[in-house]
C-alpha positions in Angstrom: 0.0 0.0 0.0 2.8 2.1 1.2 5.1 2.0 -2.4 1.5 2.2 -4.3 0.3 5.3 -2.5 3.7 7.2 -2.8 3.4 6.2 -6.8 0.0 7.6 -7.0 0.8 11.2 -5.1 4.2 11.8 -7.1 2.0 11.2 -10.0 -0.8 13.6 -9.1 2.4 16.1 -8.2 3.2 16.2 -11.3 0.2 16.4 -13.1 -0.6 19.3 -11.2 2.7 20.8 -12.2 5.3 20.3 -10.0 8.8 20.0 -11.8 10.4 17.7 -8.8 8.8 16.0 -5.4 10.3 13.5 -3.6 9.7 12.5 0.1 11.2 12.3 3.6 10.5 9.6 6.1 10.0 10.2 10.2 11.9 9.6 12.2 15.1 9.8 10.0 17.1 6.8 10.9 20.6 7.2 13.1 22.8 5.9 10.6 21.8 9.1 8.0 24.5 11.7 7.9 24.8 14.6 6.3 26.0 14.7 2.6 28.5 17.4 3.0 30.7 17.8 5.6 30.6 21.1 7.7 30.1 22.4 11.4 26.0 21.5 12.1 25.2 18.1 10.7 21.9 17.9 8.5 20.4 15.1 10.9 20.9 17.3 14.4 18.0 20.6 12.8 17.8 21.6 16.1 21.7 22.1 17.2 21.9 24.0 13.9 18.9 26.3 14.3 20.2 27.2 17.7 24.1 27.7 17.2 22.5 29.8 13.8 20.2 32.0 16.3 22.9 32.1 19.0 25.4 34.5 16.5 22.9 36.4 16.5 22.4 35.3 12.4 18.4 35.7 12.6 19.0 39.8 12.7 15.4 41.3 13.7 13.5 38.5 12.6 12.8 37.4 16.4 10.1 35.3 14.8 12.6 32.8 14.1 13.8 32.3 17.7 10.4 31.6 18.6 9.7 27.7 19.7 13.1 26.5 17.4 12.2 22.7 18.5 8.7 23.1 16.8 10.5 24.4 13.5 13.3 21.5 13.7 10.4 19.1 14.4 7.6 18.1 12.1 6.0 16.0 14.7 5.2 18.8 16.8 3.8 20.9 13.9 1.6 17.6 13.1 1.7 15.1 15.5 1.8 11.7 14.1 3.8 13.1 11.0 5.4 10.2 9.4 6.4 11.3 6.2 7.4 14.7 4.1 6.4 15.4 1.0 8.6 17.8 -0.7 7.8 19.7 -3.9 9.6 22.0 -6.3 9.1 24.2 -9.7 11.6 25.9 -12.0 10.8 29.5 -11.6 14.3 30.5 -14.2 13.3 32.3 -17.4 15.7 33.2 -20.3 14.9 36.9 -19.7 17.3 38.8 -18.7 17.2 42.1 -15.8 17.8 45.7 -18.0 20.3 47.3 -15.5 20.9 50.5 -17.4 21.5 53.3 -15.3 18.1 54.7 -13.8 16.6 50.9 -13.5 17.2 48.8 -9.7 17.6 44.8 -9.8 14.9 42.6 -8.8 15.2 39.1 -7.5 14.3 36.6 -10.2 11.6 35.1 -8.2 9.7 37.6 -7.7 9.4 38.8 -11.3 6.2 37.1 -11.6 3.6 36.9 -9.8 3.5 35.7 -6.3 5.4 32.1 -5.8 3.1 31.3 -2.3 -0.2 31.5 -4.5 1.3 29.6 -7.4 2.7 26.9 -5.9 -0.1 26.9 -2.7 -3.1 26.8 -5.1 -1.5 23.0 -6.0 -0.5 22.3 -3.1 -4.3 22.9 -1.5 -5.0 20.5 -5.4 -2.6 17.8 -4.6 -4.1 17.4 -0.6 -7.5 17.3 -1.5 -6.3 14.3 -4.1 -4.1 12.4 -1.4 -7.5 13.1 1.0 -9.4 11.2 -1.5 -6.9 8.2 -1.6 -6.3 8.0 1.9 -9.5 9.7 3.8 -8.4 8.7 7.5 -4.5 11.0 6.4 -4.1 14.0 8.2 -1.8 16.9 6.4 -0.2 20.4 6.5 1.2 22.4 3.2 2.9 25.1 3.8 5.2 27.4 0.9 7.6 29.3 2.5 5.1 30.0 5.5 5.1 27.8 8.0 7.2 26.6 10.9 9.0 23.9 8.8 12.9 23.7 7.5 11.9 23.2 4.1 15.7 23.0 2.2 16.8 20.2 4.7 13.7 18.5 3.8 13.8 19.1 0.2 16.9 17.6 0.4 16.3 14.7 2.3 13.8 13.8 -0.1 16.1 14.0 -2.8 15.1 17.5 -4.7 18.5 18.5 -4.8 21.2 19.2 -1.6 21.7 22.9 0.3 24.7 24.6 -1.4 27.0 26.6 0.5 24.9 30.0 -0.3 22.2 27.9 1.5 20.0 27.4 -0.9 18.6 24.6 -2.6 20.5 23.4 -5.9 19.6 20.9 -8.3 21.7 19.1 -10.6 18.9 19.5 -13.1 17.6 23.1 -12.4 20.2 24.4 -10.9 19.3 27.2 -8.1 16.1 28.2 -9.4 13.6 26.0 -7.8 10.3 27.2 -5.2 9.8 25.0 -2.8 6.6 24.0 -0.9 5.7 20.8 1.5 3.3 18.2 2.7 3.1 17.0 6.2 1.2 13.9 6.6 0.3 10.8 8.8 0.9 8.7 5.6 4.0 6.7 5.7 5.0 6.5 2.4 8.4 5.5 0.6 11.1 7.6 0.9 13.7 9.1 -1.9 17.3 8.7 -1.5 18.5 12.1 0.1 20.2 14.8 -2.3 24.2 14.6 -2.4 26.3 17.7 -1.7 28.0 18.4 -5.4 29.3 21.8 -4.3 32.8 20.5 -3.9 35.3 22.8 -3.4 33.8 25.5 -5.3 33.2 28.5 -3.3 31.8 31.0 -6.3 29.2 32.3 -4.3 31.0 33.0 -0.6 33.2 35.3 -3.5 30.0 36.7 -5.1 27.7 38.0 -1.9 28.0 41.7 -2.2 28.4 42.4 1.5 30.0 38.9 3.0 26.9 37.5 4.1 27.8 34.2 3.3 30.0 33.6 6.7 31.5 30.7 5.9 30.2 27.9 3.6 26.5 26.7 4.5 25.8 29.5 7.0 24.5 33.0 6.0 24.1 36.5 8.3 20.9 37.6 7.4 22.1 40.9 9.2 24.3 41.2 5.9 22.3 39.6 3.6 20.7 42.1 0.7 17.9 39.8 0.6 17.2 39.9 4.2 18.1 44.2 4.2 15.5 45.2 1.2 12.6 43.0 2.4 12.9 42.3 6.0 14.5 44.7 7.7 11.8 47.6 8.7 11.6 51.3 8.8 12.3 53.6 6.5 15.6 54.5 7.4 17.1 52.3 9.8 20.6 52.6 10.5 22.8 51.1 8.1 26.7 50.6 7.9 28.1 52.3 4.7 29.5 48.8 3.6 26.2 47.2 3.3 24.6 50.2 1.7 27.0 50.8 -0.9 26.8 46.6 -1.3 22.8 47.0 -2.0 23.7 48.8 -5.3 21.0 49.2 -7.5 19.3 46.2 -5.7 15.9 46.9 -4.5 14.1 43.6 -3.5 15.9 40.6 -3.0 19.4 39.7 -4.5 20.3 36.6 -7.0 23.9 37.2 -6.6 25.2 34.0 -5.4 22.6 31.7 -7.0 23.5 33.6 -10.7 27.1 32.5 -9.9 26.7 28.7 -9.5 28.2 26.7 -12.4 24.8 23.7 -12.3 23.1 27.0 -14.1 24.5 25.9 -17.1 22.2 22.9 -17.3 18.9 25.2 -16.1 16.1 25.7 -18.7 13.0 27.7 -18.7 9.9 27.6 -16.7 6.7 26.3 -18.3 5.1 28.0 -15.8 3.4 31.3 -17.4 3.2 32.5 -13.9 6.9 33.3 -13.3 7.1 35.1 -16.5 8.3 38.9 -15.6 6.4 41.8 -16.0 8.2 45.5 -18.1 7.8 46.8 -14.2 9.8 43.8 -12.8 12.8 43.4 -15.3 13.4 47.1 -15.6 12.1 49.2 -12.7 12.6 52.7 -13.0 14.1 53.9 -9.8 12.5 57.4 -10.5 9.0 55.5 -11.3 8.7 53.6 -7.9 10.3 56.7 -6.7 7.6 58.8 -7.5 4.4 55.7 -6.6 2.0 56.6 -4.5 0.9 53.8 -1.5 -1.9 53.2 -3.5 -0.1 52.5 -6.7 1.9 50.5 -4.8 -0.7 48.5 -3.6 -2.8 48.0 -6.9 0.9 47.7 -9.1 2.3 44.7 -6.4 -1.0 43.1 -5.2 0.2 39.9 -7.1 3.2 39.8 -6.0 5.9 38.9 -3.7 7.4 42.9 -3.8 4.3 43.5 -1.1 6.7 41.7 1.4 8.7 44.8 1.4 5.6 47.2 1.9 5.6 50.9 0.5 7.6 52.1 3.1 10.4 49.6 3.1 10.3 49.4 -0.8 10.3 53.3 -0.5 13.5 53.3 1.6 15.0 50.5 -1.2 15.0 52.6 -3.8 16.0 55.5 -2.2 19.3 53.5 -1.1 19.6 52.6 -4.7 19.5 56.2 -6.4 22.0 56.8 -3.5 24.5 54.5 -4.9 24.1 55.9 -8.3 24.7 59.5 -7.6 27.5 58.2 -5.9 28.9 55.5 -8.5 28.3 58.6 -11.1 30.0 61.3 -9.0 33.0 58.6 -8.5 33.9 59.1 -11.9 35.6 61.6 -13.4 34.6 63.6 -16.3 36.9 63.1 -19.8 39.3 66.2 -20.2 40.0 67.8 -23.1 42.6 66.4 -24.0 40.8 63.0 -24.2 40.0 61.9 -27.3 36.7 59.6 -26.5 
């Protein structure tokens, strides 16, 4: 029953339109370790989590420190979780950011519209169809949203391992995968876990803008641009002059260190129309967003993923970005007479 049902949900996965899904079995077994070698092994979530929130890593996001054995737990989140169901889709698109002078960078993800409603509309699809196989199963989705460390899952189940940037890769879609999850009472086959195939590359500790990426598999989200244009509150908290000249012209989000990593080679294009970016999100006018009322705002983003940031912090963003301009600009010197160009 147990290899019959996991066959039928991967299928109904990927019917719905899931690129990759794979599952996790609870309790993982004592002889798993951890597929690359580093300082918090993948098995012990909770040692990690707390030596992460214990430098301090977590910045203002005191949410995180809240109840860390429920987030390194799935048991406690649903008790009588037996297995994990992991899913993943290919958000990359062959379109590429206009970064002329004038325009700020926005994350790829969030070119489209937003990830949680794409990939939780199936998600909500693909319970009601394991409901139907298995009515006495009990289950909990969550994309991005709930108390649940959903890249050590995703690679337990085989989606792909965490890279040193501490994100997701996949040897077949390289770092542009979304990821969502299934908690249920079903115990259902399990997927070999994801091997580490970072090696000794270290591209992306060498392409982080402001050092973020500590050392490899641990990230300051204190320092991380991702963490400082969509996080971080207020419109003008303090902010060291090495972190805002490291924002550049970024203004939600960063793709930095998952442009850098060499398994892009082998990424293609989303199917999904969904991910697709908008004139607005490829090329924002720093002046434009500049100039947006909060209700603009709200009417422009109410599809996407830029609400996280909210008028006031998305405000603040770009001012940071025309900042850097005027300052990259004023840097350089203008051509004398003398020079021929």
């Amino acid at each position: 029953m147990s290899a019959q049902m996991t066959t039928a949900i991967k299928q109904a996965a990927r019917e719905l339109g899931f690129d990759v899904v794979g599952i996790s079995a609870l309790p993982l077994g004592p002889a798993y370790s951890p597929a690359h070698d580093h300082n918090f092994p993948t098995n012990d979530l909770i040692g990690r989590l707390n030596e992460w929130l214990r430098r301090g890593f977590h910045a203002t996001m005191a949410w995180m420190a809240r109840d860390p054995e429920r987030r390194a737990d799935p048991t406690l989140v649903l008790p009588g979780c037996r297995s994990i169901i992991s899913v993943g889709m290919n958000y990359y698109t062959e379109q590429r950011a206009d970064e002329r002078p004038g325009n700020g960078r926005i994350a790829r993800y969030a070119w489209g519209r937003d990830y949680h409603h794409i990939l939780g509309d199936r998600l909500s699809q693909l319970v009601e169809r394991i409901a139907t196989l298995a009515p006495d199963s009990r289950h909990r989705a969550y994309v991005d949203t709930g108390p649940v460390m959903e890249k050590a899952w995703a690679q337990q189940a085989g989606l792909g391992w965490i890279g040193k940037h501490s994100n997701v890769v996949s040897a077949q879609f390289g770092s542009w995968l979304l990821l969502g999850e299934i908690l249920t009472t079903l115990e259902l086959e399990p997927d070999e876990a994801g091997t580490d195939l970072c090696g000794t590359c270290t591209l992306c500790l060498q392409a982080c803008p402001t050092g973020a990426i500590t050392e490899p598999y641990v990230v300051d989200a204190g320092r991380c641009i991702s963490y400082l244009t969509i996080e971080l509150r207020g419109a003008e908290p303090p902010l060291a002059n090495d972190l805002r000249r490291g924002l550049g012209n970024r203004i939600f989000g960063c793709d930095d260190c998952l442009d850098i990593c060499p398994y892009n080679l082998q990424a293609e294009p989303t199917s999904e129309p969904g991910f697709q970016p908008t004139s607005l999100t490829r090329a924002p006018s720093l002046l434009a967003i500049a100039r947006m009322t909060e209700g603009a705002f709200t009417t422009t983003f109410k599809e996407s993923p830029i609400r996280r940031a909210k008028y006031l912090g998305l405000q603040r963003n770009v001012s940071w970005a025309m900042g850097n301009e005027c300052t990259c600009t004023d840097s350089v010197p203008p051509p004398s007479k003398a020079d021929p160009s």
